[in-house]
C-alpha positions as CSV (number, residue, x, y, z in Angstrom):
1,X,6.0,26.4,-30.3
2,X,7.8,23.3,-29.2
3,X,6.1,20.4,-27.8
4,X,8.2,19.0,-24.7
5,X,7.9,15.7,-24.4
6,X,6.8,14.0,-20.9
7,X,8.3,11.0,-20.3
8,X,5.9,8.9,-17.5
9,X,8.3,7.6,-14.5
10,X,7.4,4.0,-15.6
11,X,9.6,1.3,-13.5
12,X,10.1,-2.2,-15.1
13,X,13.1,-4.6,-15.1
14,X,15.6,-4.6,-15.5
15,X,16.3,-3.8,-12.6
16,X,19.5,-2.0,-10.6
17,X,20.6,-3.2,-7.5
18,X,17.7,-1.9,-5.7
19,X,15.0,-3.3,-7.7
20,X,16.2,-6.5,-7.4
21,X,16.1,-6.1,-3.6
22,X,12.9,-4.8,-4.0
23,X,11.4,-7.3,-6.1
24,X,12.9,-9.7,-3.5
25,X,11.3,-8.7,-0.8
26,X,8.1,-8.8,-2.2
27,X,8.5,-12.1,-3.8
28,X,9.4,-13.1,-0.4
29,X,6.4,-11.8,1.4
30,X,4.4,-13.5,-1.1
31,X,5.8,-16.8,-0.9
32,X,5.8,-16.9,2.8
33,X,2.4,-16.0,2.9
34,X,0.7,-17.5,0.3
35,X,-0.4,-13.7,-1.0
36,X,-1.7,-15.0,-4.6
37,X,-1.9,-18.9,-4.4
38,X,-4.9,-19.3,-6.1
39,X,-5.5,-15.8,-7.2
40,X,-6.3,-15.1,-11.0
41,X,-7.7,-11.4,-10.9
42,X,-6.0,-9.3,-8.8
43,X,-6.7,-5.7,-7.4
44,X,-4.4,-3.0,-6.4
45,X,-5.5,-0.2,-4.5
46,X,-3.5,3.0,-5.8
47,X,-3.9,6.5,-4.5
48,X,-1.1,7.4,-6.9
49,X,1.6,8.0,-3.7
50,X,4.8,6.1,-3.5
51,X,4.1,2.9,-1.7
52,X,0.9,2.1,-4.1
53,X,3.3,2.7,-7.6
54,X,6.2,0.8,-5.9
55,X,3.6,-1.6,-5.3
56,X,1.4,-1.4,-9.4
57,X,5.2,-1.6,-10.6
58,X,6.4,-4.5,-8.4
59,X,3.5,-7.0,-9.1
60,X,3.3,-6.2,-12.6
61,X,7.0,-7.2,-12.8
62,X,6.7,-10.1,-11.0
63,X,3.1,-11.7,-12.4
64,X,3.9,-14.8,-14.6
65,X,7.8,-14.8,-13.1
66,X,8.2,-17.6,-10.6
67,X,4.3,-17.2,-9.8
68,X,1.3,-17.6,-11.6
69,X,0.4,-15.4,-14.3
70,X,-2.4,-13.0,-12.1
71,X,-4.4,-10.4,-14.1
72,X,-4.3,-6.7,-12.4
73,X,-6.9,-4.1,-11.9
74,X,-6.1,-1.1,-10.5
75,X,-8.8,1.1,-7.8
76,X,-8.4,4.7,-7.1
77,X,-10.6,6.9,-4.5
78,X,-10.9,10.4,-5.9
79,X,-13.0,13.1,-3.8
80,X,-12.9,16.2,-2.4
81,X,-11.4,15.8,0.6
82,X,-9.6,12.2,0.4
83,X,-6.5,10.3,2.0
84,X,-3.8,10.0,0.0
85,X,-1.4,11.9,-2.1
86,X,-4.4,13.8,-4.9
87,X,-2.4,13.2,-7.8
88,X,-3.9,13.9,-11.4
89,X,-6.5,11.4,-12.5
90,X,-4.6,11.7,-15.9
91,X,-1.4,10.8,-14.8
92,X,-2.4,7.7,-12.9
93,X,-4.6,6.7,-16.1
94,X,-1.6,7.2,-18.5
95,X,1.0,5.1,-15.9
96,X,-2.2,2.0,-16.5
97,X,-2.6,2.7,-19.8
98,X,1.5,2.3,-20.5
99,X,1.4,-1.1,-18.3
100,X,-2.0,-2.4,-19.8
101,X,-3.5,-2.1,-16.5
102,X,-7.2,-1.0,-16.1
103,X,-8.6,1.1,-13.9
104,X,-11.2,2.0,-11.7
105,X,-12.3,5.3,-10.5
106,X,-14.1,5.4,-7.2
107,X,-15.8,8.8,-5.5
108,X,-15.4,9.9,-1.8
109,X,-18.3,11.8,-0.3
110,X,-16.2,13.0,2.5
111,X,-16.2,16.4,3.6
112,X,-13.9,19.0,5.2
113,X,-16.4,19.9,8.4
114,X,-16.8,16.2,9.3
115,X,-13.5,14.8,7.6
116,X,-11.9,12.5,10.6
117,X,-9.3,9.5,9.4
118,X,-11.6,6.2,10.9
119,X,-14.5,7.4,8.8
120,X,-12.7,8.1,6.1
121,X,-10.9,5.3,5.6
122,X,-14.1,3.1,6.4
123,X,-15.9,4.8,3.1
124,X,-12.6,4.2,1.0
125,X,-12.4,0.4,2.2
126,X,-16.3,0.0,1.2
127,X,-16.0,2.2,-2.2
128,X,-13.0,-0.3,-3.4
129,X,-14.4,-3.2,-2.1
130,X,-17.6,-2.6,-4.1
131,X,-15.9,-1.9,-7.2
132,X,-13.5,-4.3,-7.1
133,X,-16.3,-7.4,-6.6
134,X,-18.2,-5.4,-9.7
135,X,-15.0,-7.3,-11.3
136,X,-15.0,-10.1,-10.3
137,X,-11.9,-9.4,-7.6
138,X,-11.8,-11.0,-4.2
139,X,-8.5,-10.2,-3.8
140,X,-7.0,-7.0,-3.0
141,X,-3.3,-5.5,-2.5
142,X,-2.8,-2.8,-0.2
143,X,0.7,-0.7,-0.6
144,X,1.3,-1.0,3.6
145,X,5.0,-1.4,4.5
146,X,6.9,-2.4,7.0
147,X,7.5,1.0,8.9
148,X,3.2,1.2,8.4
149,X,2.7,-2.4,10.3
150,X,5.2,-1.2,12.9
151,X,3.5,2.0,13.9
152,X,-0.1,0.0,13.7
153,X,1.7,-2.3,16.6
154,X,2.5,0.6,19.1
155,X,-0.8,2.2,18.1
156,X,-3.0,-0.6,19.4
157,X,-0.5,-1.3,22.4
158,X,-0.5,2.4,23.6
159,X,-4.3,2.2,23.0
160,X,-5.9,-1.1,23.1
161,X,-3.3,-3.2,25.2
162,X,-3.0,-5.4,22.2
163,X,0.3,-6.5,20.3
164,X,-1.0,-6.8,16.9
165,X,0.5,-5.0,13.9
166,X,-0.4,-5.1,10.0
167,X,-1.1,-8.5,9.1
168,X,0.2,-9.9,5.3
169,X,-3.1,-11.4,4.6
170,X,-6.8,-10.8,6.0
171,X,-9.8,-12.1,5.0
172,X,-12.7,-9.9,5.7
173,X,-15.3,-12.5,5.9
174,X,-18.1,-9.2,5.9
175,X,-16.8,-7.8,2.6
176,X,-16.2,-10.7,1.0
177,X,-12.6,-10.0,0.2
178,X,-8.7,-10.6,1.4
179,X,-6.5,-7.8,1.4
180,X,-3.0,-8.6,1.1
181,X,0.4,-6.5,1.9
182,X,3.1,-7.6,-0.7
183,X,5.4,-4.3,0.7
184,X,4.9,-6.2,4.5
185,X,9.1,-6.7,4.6
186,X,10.0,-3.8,2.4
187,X,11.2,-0.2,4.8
188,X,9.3,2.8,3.6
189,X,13.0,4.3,3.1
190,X,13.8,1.6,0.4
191,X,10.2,2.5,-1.1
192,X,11.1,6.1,-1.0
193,X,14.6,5.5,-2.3
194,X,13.0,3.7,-5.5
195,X,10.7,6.5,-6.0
196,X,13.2,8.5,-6.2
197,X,15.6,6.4,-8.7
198,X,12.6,6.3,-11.0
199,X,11.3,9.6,-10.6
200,X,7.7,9.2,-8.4
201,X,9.1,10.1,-5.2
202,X,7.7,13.7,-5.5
203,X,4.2,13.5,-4.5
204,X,2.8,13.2,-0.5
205,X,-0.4,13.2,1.8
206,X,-2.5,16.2,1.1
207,X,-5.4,15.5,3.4
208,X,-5.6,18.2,5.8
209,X,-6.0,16.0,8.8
210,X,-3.4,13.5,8.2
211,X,-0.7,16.1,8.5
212,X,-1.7,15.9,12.2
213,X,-2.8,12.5,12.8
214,X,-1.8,9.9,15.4
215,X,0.2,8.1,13.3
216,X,2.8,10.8,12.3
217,X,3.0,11.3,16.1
218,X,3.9,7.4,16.5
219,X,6.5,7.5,13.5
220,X,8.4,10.7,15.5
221,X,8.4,8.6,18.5
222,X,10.1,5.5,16.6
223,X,12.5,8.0,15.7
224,X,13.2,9.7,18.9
225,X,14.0,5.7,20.3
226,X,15.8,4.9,17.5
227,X,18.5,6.8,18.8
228,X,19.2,4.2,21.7
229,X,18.1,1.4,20.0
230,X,19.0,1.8,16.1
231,X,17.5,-1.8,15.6
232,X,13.8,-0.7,16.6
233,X,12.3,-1.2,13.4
234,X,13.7,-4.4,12.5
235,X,13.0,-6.3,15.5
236,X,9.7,-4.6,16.1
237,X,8.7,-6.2,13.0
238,X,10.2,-9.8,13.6
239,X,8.1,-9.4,16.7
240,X,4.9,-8.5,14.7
241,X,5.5,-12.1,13.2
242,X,6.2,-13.9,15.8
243,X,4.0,-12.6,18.4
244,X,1.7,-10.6,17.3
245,X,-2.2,-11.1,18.0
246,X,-3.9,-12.9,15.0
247,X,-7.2,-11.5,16.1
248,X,-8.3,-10.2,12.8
249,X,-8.3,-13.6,11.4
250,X,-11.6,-14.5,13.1
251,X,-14.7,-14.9,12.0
C-alpha cells in the first residue's frame, strides 16, 4: 500500500504580498509597544487555532530580523472540555518540531456540568503561567487581534461603563508575568485569509459553550452596524489607543 505523504502547512518567508503585510503589522505593534525589548525567552500560548499559528509563524519569522534574536517556547492547554479549536496533540508537536520550537503540554480539569467561559479561562491563564515560569518565561504572547480587542471594548462598555479594550502589553504584577498581543493591529479577516493561503484555516472553537457566548453575540452586533458605518472596526480600534482606560496597568 502506498504511503501518502502529509505535508505540515508550515509558513515561513518568503513571503507573498500578504505575509509581508502581515509581518508588518506585527513588527509594528511590537515596535510601538515595546513587546520584546528586553525579552530573551519568549512564550507563545497556542491552542492550535488560526490566530495562535499566525502568531508561532510570525514571531519565529521575525526573531533575530530587525529585533533581538528571542528564544520561543510554545504552551498548549489540552483537557476534556477546553477553549479553543482541540486540534491533535501530534499535529501541533510536529508544526514545533519542524520550526525547532519546544513545547509544553498543560492539562485542563474543566468539566462539561460546571464548564462556564470566566472559569475557564482563569484555570488556562494559571496552567500557562505556571509552566511557562517552570522555564524560566516572564513573557508571554497571546494570539488576540484586533477584531478580539474591539469586541472586549463594547463588552466592558455595555457592561461595566468602562472604555477599555485589549491592551498590547500587561503586566500581571500577581502572576509574575507580561502578556503581550503582537496580532493587536492585524483584522481577524487578514489572519483568516493567511490561514487559508497556507492551509491552517480549517480548524475552529469546539467548546460547547463558546458557540453561544457573549462574545459571538458582540461580533454579530459589529456586523449588523457595520452596515451604516463600514469604518466601525477601524476607528473603534484607533479609539482603544487613544482613549481607552489603562486600568489594568495598576498595581
Amino acid at each position: 500500500m502506498t504511503k501518502i505523504a502529509i505535508t505540515l502547512p508550515i509558513a515561513t518567508p518568503p513571503w507573498t504580498g500578504l505575509g509581508k503585510k502581515m509581518e508588518s503589522l506585527c513588527r509594528k505593534a511590537l515596535y510601538d509597544f515595546s513587546l520584546v525589548e528586553g525579552v530573551e525567552k519568549l512564550g507563545i500560548a497556542l491552542s492550535g487555532g488560526k490566530d495562535s499559528l499566525t502568531l508561532l509563524y510570525l514571531l519565529h519569522a521575525i526573531s533575530g530580523r530587525g529585533f533581538q534574536k528571542f528564544s520561543l517556547h510554545a504552551f498548549h492547554v489540552t483537557g476534556e472540555f477546553s477553549c479553543g479549536s482541540s486540534i491533535e496533540l501530534p499535529f501541533l508537536q510536529k508544526v514545533c518540531d519542524a520550526l525547532k520550537i519546544p513545547l509544553t503540554v498543560c492539562y485542563s480539569t474543566q468539566k462539561r456540568e460546571s464548564l462556564e467561559c470566566y472559569s475557564c479561562s482563569r484555570e488556562r491563564r494559571k496552567l500557562l503561567f505556571d509552566a511557562a515560569k517552570k522555564e524560566e518565561i516572564s513573557t508571554m504572547a497571546f494570539g488576540h487581534h484586533k477584531d478580539d480587542s474591539i469586541q472586549t471594548l463594547l463588552m466592558n462598555l455595555f457592561h461595566k461603563g468602562e472604555f477599555a479594550a485589549n491592551l498590547p502589553k500587561v503586566p500581571m504584577y500577581n502572576y509574575g508575568m507580561t502578556i503581550i498581543r503582537p496580532l493587536i493591529y492585524t483584522s481577524e479577516q487578514q489572519i483568516r485569509e493567511f490561514a487559508k493561503l497556507y492551509g491552517f484555516n480549517r480548524v475552529t472553537c469546539q467548546c460547547p459553550v463558546g458557540q453561544d457566548s457573549l462574545r459571538k453575540e458582540t461580533e454579530s452586533l459589529i456586523q449588523h452596524i457595520e452596515e451604516t458605518y463600514p469604518n466601525i472596526r477601524e476607528n473603534l480600534s484607533l479609539a482603544s489607543f487613544h482613549y481607552g482606560s489603562d486600568k489594568a496597568l495598576r498595581k
